[in-house]
C-alpha positions in Angstrom: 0.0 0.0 0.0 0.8 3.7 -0.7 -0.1 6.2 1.4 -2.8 7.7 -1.0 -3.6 4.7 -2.9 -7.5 5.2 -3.9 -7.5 9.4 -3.7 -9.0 10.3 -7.1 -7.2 13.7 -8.3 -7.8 16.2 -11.1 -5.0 18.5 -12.3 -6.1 21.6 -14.2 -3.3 23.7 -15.2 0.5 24.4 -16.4 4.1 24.0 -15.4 4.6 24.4 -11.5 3.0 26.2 -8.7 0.0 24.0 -9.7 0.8 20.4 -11.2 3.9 20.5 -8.7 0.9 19.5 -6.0 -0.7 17.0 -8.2 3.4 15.6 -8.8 3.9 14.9 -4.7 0.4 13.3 -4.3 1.2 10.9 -7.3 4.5 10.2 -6.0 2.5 8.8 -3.2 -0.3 6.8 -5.3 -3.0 9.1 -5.6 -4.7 8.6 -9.2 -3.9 12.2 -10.6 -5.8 12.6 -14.2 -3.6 16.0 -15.6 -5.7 17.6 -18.0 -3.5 19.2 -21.3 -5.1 21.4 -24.0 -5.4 19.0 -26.9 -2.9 21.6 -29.0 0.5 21.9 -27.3 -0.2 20.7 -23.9 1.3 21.8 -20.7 3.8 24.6 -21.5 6.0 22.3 -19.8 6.4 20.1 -22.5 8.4 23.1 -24.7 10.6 25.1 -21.7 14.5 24.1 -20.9 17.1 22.8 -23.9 15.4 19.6 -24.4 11.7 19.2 -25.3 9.7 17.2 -22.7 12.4 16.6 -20.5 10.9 18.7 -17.8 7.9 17.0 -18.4 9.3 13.9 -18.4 10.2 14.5 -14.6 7.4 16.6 -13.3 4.7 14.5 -15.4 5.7 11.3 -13.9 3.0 9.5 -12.2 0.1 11.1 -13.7 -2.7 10.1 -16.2 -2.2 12.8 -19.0 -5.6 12.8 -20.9 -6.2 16.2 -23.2 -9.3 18.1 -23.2 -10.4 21.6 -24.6 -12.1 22.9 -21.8 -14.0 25.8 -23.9 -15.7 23.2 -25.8 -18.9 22.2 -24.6 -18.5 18.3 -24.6 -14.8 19.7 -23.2 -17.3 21.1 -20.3 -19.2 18.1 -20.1 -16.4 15.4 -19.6 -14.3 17.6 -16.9 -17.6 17.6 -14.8 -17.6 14.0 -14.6 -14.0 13.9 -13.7 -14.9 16.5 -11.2 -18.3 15.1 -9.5 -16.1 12.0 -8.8 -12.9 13.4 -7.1 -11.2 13.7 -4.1 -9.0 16.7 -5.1 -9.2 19.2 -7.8 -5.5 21.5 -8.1 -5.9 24.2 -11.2 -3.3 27.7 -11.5 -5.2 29.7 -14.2 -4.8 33.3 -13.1 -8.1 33.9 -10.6 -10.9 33.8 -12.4 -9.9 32.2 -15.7 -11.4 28.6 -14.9 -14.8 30.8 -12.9 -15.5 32.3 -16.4 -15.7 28.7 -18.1 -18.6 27.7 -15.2 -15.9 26.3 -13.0 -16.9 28.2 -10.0 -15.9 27.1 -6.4 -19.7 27.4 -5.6 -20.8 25.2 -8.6 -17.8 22.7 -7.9 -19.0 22.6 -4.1 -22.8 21.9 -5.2 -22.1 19.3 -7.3 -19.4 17.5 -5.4 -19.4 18.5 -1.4 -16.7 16.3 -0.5 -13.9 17.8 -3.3 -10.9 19.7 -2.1 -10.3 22.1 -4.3 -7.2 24.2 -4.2 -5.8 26.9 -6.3 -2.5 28.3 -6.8 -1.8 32.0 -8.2 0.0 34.5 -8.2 -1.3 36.9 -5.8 -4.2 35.0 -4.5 -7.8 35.4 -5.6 -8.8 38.1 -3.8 -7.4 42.0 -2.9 -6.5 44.9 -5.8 -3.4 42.1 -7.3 -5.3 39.2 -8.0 -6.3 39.3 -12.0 -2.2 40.5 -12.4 -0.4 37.6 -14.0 2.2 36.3 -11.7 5.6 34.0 -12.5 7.9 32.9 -9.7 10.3 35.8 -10.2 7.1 38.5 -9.5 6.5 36.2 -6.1 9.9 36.1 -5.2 10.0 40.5 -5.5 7.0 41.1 -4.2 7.2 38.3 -1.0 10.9 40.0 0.0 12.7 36.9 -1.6 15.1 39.2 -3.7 15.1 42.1 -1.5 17.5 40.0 1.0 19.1 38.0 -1.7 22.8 39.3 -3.1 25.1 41.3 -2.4 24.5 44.8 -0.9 26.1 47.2 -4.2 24.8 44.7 -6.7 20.9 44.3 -8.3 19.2 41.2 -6.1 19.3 38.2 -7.5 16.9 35.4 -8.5 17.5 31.9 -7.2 18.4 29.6 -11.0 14.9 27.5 -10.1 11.4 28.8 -9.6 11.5 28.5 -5.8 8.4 30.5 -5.3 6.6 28.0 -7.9 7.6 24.8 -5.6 7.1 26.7 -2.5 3.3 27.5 -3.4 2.7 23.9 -5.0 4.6 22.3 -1.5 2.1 24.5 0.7 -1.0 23.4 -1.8 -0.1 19.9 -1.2 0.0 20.4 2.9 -3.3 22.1 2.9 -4.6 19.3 0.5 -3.6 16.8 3.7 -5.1 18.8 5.9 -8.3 19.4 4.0 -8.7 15.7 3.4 -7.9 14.9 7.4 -10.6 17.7 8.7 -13.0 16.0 6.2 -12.4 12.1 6.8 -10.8 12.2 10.2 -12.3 14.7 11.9 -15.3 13.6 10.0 -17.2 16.8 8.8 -17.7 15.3 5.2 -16.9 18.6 3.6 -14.7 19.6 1.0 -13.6 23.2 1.0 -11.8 25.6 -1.2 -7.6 26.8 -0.7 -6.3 29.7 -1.8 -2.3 29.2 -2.4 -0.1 32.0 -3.9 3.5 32.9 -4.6 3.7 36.2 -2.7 2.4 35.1 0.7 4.0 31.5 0.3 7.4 33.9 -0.5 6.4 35.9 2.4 6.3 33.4 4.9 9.5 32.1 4.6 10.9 35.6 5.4 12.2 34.5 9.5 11.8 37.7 11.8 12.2 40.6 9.0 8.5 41.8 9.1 9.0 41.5 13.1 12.0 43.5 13.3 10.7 45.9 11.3 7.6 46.8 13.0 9.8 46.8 16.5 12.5 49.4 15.7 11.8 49.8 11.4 14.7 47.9 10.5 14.4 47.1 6.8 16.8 44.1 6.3 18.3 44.4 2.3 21.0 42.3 1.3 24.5 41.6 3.3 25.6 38.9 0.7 26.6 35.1 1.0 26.3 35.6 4.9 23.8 35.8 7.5 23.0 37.8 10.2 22.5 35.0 12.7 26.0 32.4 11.6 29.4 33.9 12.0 31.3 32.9 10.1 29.4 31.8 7.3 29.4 32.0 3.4 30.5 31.0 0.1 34.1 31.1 0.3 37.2 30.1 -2.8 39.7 28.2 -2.3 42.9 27.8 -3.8 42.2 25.2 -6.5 39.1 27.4 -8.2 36.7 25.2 -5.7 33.7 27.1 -3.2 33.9 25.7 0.6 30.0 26.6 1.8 30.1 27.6 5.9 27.8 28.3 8.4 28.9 28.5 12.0 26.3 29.0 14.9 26.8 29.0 18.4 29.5 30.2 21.0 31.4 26.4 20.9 31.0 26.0 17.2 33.1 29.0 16.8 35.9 28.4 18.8 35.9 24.9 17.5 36.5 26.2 14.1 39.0 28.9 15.1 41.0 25.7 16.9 40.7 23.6 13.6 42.0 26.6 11.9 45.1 27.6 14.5 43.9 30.8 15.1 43.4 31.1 18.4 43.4 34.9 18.3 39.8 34.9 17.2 38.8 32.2 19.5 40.1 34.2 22.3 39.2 38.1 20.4 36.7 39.5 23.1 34.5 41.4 20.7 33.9 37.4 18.9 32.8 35.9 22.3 28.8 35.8 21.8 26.6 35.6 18.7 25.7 39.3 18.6 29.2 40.6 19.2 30.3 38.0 16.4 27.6 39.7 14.0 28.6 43.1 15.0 31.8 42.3 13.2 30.7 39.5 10.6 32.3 41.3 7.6 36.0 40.6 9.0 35.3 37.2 10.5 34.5 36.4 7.0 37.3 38.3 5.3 39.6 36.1 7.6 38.4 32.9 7.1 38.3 33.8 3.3 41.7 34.0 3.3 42.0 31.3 4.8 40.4 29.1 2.7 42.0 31.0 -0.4 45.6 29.6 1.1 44.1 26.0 1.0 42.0 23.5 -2.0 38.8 22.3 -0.8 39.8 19.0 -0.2 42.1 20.3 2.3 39.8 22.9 4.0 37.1 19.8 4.7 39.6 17.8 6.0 41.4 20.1 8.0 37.5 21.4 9.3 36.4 17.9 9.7 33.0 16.5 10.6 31.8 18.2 13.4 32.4 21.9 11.5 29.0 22.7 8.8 31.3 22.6 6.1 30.9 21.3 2.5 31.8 22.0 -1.2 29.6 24.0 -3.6 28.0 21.1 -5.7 27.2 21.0 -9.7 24.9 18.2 -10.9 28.3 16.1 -11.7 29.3 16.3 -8.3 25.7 15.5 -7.3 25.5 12.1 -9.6 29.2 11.3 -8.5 27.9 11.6 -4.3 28.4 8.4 -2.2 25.6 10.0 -0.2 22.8 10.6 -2.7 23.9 7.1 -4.2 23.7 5.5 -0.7 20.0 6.7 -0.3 19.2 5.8 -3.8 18.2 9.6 -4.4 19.2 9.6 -8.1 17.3 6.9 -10.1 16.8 5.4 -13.6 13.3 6.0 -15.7 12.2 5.4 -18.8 10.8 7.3 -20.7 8.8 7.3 -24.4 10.4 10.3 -25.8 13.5 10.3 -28.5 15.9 10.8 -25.2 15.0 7.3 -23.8 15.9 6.9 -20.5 17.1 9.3 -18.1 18.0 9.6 -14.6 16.0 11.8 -12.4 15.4 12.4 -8.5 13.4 9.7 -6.2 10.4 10.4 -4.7 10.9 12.6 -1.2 10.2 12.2 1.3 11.3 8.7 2.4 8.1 7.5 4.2 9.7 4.1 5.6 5.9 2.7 5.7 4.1 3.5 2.9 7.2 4.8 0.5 6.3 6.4 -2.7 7.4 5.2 -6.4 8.2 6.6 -9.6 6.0 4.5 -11.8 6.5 6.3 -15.0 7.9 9.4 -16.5 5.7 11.8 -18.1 3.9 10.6 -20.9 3.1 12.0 -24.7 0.3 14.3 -25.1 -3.2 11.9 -24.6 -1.7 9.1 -23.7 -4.0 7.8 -21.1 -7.2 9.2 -23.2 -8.2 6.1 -23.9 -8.0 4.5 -20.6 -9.7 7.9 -18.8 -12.2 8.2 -21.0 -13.5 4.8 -22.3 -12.3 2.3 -19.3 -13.1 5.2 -16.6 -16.2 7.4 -17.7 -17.6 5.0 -20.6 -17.3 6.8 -24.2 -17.2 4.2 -26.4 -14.0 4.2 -29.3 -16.5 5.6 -31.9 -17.2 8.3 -29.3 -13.2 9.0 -28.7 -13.1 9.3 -32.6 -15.8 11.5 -32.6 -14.4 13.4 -29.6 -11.1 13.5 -31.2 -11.8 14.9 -35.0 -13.9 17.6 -33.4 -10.7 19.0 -31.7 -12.2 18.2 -28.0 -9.8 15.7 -27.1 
């Protein structure tokens, strides 16, 4: 058994802060039917250097059917997929799916037990909500890139949509919570969630909206560092190599200055709490920079050891090379029905030692499972599906 073998889910939407959601629950074997425009797909299918290679990766597990949902029969055969679910995820800027008669009030009436969450970029309500919003316009507008950088530089964007994940990640905790107030608490309701990328940004952002409304401290970027670990940063070494450190804690510290023989700064009277180390961060840092530019990587970790946070800056070759990623079988073989065949990609997280989840497929081609969906499932005979499919529906 899987942990969500027998949830029924329908996925309505594109790329990530949506389908991400309906991804996690069929890593864990929930039933999630994706639903594709019948021309093109999931934009999904066409972003990055390779086509379908994201899709490949984020489609896995799912039962792609297509469907044109301005059509009327379109209409028609989402309803049934609907008044039979469990969970229904969509990301079509608010009020995009309302205007095709997809409203939350219709949706509750005609299936009271659905879950029905919704991912956007501002939310569905307030002044924001019909602005299209991408991960970088969550990440700006949540605080993300304010802190992020270096101080006499522009901020700068993370290289993955990490307000996209972030909102799908929350979507898929308030799914599991929806479910348990409506089959373990036992209210037999459904109810709506409103998931976005600015407030899921937002409430990553620590104590910065505290601070600020105790003394107006606006915290803007300080670089690699933080405020709270001292030493701590992306620092080079001397073989071209980046050591990444982050020291917290009164022992931590003088641990690491002991490591490195400089017993000066362990015994410096200014670096003998956490505040007094942050007062002076930038030339804790600038020393242990030069430090590690006197030494390769290899020989910082060593000389550092295990009980210092210390590690190298990984690429994706260092990743696949890892004897701990290979250990925990993080990095696995699929196959896939694209011209790229087979390709490695990461396990299902996270390990539930119970019910674990499975990669049972990759993402499939466009319609694949429209046979299966629509003639085993809802009953449209194959003269229907032709029918269906000549008129541009499916």
């Amino acid at each position: 058994m899987q942990a969500l073998e027998g949830l029924k889910v329908v996925e309505v939407g594109n790329i990530i802060a949506g389908p991400w959601c309906g991804s996690m629950l069929a890593d864990f074997g929930a039933t999630v039917i994706k639903v594709e425009p019948p021309k093109g797909g999931d934009l999904i299918r066409n972003m990055g250097r390779i086509k379908e290679m994201w899709y490949a990766v984020e489609g896995r597990n799912k039962k792609n059917v297509t469907l044109d949902l301005k059509a009327p029969k379109g209409k028609e055969i989402l309803w049934k997929l609907i008044e039979d679910a469990d969970v229904l995820i969509q990301n079509f800027r608010p009020g995009a799916f309302d205007r095709l008669g997809f409203t939350w009030e219709e949706i509750h009436k005609r299936n009271p037990r659905l879950v029905y969450t919704v991912a956007s970029g501002y939310g569905t309500t307030g002044p924001y909500a019909p602005k299209p919003g991408f991960d970088r316009m969550g990440l700006a507008l949540g605080g993300f890139l304010e802190v992020s950088g270096y101080p006499d530089s522009p901020p700068v964007k993370p290289g993955i949509s990490v307000a996209d994940f972030y909102t799908a990640m929350f979507s898929c905790i308030a799914v599991m919570f929806a479910i348990y107030n409506r089959d373990v608490v036992g209210t037999g309701e459904g109810q709506m969630i409103d998931c976005c990328l600015t407030e899921s940004t937002l409430r990553l952002q620590e104590s910065i909206i505290a601070e600020y409304s105790y003394d107006g401290t606006i915290r803007t970027r300080i670089g690699n560092g933080t405020l709270v670990t001292c030493p701590s940063g992306h620092f080079l070494t001397k073989d071209g190599k980046y050591v990444a450190l982050s020291i917290s804690g009164d022992k931590l510290f003088k641990t690491c200055m002991e490591k490195m023989e400089r017993l000066d700064m362990r015994d410096n009277p200014d670096y003998q709490t956490g505040i007094g180390r942050t007062a002076h961060r930038d030339e804790i840092n600038a020393e242990f920079a030069k430090w590690a530019l006197s030494h390769t990587i290899d020989e910082c970790l060593q000389i550092l050891g295990d009980d210092i946070p210390a590690c190298r800056i990984y690429n994706v070759e260092d990743i696949m090379k890892d004897p701990q990623f290979k250990f925990r079988n993080d990095i696995i073989d699929v196959d896939t029905p694209f011209d790229f065949g087979k390709i490695k990609m990461q396990a299902v997280v996270p390990k539930m030692l119970g019910t674990p989840g499975e990669v049972k497929w990759s993402g499939q081609k466009l319609g694949h499972f429209n046979k299966e969906i629509y003639g085993d499932m809802l009953g449209y005979s194959d003269e229907e599906l032709a029918q269906l499919k000549a008129d541009g529906v499916i």
